[in-house]
Backbone bond lengths (Angstrom), bond angles and torsions (degrees), N, CA, C in turn:
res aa  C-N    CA-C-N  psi(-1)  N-CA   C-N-CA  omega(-1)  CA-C   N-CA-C  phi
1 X - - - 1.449 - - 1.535 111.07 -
2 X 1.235 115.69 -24.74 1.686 119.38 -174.65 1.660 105.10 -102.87
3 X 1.073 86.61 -14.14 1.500 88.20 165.98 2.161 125.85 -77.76
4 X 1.279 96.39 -38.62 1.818 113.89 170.02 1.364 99.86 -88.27
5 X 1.399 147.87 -14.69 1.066 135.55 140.59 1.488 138.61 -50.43
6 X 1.102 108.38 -36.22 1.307 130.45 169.19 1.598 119.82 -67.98
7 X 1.438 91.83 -58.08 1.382 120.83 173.79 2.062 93.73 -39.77
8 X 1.298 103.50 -58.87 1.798 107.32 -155.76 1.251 98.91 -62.33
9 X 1.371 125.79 -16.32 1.412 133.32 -140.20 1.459 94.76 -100.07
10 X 1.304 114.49 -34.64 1.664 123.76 -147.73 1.768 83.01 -103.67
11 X 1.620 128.45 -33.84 1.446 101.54 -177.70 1.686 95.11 -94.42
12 X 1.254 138.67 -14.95 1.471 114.40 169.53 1.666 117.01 -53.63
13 X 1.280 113.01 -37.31 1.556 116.78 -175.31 1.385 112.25 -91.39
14 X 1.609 125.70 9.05 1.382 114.37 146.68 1.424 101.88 -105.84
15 X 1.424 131.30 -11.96 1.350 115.63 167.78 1.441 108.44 -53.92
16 X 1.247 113.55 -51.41 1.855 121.77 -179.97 1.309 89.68 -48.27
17 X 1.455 136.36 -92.86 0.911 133.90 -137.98 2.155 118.88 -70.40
18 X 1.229 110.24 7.51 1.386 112.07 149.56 0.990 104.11 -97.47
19 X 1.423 153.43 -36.78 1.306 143.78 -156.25 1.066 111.09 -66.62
20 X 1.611 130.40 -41.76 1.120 148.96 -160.50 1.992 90.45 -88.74
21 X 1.292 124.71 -66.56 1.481 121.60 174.55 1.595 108.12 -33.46
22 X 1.059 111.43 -61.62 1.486 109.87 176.96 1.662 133.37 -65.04
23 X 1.215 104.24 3.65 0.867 109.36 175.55 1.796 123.21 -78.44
24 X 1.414 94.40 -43.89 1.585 117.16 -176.57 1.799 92.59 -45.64
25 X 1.442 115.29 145.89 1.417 132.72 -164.24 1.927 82.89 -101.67
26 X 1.013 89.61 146.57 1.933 116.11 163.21 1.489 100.22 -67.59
27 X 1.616 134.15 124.57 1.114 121.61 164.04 1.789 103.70 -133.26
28 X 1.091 108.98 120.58 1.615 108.50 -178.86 1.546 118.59 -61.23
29 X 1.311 121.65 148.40 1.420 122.16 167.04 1.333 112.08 -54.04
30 X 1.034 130.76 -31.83 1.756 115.35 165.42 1.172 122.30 -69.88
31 X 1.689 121.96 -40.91 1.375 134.21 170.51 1.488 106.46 -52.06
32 X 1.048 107.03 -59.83 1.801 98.18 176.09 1.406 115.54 -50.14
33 X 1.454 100.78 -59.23 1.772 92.00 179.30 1.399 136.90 -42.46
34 X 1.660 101.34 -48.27 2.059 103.64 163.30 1.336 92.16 -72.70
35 X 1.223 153.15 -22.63 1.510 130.27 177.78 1.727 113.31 -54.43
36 X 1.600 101.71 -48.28 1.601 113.49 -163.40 1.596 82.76 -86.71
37 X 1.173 158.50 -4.10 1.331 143.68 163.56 1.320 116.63 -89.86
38 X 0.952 114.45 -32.65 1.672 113.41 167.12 1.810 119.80 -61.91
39 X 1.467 101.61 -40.66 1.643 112.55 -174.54 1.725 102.29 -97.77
40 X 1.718 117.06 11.81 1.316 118.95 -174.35 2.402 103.36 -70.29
41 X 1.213 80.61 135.97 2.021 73.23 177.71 1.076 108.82 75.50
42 X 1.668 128.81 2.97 1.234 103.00 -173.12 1.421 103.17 -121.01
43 X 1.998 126.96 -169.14 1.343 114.46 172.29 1.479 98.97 -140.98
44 X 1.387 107.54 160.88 1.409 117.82 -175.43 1.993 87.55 -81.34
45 X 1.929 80.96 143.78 1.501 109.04 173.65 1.506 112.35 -113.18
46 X 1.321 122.10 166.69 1.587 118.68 -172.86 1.696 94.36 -43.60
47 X 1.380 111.42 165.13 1.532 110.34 143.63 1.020 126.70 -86.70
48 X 1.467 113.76 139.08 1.611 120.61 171.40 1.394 111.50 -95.89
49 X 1.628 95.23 159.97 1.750 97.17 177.58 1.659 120.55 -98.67
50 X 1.531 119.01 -8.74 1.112 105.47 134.84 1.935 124.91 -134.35
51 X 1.414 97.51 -165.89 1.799 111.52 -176.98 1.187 99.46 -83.03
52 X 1.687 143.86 124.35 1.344 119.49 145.94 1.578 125.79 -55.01
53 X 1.565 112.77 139.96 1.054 98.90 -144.73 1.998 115.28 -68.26
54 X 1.730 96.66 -15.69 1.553 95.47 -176.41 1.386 115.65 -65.79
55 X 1.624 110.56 -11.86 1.776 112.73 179.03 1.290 118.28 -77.99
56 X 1.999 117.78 6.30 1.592 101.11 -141.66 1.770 83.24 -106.45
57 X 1.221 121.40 23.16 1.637 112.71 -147.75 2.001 84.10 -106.60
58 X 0.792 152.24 -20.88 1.321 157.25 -163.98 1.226 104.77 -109.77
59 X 1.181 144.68 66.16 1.642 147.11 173.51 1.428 112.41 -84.30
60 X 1.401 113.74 130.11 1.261 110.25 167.54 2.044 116.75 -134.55
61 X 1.279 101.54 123.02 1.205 101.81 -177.19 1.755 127.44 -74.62
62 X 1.370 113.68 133.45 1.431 113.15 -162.56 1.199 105.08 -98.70
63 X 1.573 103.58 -59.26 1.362 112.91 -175.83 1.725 101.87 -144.64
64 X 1.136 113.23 178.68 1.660 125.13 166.58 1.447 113.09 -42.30
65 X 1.746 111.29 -25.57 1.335 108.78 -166.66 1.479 104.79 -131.46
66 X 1.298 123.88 9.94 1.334 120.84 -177.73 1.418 118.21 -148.21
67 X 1.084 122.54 121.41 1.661 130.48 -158.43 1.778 106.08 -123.99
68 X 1.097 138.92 139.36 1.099 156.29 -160.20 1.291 114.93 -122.40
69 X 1.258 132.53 102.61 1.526 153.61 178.64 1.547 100.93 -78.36
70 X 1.599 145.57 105.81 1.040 135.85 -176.16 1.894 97.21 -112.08
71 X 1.793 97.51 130.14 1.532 90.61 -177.93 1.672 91.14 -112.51
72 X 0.846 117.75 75.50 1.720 121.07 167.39 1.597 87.32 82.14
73 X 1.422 104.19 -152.54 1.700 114.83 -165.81 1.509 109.17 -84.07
74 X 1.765 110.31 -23.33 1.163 98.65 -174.59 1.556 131.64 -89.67
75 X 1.204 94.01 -5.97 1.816 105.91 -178.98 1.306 126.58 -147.82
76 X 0.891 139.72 158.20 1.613 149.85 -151.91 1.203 109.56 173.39
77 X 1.876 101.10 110.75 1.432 142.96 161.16 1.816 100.80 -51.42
78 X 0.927 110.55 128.78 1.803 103.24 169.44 2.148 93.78 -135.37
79 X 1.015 100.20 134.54 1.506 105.90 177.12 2.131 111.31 -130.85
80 X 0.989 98.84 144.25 1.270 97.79 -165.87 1.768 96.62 -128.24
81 X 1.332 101.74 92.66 1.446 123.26 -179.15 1.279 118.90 -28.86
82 X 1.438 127.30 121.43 1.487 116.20 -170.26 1.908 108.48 -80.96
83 X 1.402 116.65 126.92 1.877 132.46 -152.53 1.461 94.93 52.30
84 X 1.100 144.22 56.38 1.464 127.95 158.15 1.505 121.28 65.56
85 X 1.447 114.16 -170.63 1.437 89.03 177.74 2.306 76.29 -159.96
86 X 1.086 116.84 129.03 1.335 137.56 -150.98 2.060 90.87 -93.09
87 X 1.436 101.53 143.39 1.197 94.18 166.40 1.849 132.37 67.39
88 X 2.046 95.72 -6.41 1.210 95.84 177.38 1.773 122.06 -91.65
89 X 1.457 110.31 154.54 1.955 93.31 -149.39 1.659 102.08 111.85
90 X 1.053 74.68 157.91 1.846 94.19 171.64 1.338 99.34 53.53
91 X 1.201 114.67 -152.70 1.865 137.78 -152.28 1.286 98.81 -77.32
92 X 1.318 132.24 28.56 1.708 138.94 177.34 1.347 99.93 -139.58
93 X 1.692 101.34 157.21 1.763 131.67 -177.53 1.227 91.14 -121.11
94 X 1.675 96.28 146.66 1.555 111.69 166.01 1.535 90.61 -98.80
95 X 1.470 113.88 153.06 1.945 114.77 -169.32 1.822 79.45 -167.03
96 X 1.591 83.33 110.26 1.454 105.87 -179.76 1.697 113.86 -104.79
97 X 1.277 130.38 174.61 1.114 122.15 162.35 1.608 89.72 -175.03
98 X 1.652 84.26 146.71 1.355 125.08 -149.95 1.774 101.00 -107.39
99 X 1.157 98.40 124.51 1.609 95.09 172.97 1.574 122.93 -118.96
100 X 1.377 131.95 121.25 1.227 115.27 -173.23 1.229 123.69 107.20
101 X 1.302 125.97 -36.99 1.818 137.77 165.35 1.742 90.80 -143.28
102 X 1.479 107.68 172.88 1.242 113.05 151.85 1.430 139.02 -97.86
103 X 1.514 105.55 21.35 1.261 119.99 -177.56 1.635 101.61 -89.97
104 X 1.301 128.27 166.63 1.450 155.41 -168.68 1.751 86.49 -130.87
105 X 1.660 83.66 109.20 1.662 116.44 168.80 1.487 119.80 -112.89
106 X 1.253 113.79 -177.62 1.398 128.26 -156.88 1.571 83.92 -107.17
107 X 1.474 103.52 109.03 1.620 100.01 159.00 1.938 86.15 122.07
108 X 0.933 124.25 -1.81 1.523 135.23 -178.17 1.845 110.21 -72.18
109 X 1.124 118.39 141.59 1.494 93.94 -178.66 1.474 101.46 -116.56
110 X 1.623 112.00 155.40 1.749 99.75 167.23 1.210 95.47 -124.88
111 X 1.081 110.29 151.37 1.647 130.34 136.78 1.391 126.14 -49.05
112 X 1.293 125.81 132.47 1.528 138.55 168.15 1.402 92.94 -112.21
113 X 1.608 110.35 127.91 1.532 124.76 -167.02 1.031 111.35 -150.09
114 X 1.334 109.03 119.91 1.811 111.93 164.91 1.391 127.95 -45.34
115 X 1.296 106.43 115.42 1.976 79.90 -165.00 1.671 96.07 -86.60
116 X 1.840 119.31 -12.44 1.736 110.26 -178.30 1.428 94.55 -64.57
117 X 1.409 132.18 -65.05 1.430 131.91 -157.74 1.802 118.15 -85.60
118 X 1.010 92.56 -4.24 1.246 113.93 176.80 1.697 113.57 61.33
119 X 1.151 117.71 25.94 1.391 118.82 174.96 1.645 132.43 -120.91
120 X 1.482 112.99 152.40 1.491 114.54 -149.43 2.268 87.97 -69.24
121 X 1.006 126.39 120.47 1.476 135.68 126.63 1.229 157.66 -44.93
122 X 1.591 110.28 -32.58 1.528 131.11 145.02 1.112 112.01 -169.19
123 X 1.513 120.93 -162.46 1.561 125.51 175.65 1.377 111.43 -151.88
124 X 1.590 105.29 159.44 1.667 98.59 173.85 1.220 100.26 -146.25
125 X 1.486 103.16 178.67 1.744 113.08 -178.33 1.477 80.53 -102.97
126 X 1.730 110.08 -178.55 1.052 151.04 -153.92 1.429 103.15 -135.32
127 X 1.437 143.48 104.20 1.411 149.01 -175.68 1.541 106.57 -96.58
128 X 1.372 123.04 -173.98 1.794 106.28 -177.22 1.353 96.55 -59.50
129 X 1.479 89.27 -161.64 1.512 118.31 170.97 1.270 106.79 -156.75
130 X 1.595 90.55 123.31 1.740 108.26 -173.44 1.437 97.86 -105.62
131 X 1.534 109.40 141.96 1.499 138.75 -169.54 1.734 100.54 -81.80
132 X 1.485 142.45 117.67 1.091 109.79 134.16 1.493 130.02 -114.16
133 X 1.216 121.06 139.83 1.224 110.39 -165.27 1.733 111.94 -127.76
134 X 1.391 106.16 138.63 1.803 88.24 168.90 1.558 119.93 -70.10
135 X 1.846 90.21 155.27 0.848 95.10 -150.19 2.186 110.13 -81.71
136 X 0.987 117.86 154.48 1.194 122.96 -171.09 1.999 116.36 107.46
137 X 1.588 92.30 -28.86 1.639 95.03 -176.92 1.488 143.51 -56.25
């Protein structure tokens, strides 16, 4: 009996420990690079819980789990999707909608949508959004 106890014990804590490996998003050496050029000179600001909505029009995708709000040169929204968001990138749009204000909040969901076949592919939440901005601006 202490033996299948053990046993359960030893595959729950490699279940944890892929879950957590797999979690980390794929990010390409180019993706990083406009990633670290966009946030180059600048510094992380508190997070907010939502996007104003005139910042939300410039999206740039990083990874599966991290999307980039660009407000002109001086600032950039970065949000890090709460569980990721599957399938976002490539030959799909994220197409959000906002209920209640027109701002893009934390807890908002989008759609990733084929725009050839026209059908939804997955979805994600929306996590804060941290400001970075250079500094002096």
């Amino acid at each position: 009996m202490r033996g299948i106890s053990l046993l359960l014990i030893g595959v729950g804590l490699v279940a944890c420990t892929t879950t957590a490996a797999q979690q980390q998003p794929f990010r390409s050496a180019a993706k990083q690079q406009q990633f670290d050029r966009m946030l180059a000179g600048k510094v992380a600001g508190a997070p907010q819980s939502c996007l104003p909505h005139y910042s939300s029009n410039d999206m740039v995708v990083v990874d599966e789990s991290t999307i980039a709000f660009r407000d002109g040169s001086r600032r950039v929204y970065v949000n890090h999707m709460m569980g990721g968001c599957s399938n976002l990138g490539g030959p799909y749009a994220l197409v959000t909608k906002q209920f209640g204000s027109a701002n893009l909040c934390r807890g908002d969901i989008g759609q990733v949508v084929d725009l050839t076949n026209h059908f939804t592919v997955g979805s994600c939440v929306f996590g804060d959004f941290i400001p970075y901005t250079k500094p002096g601006a």
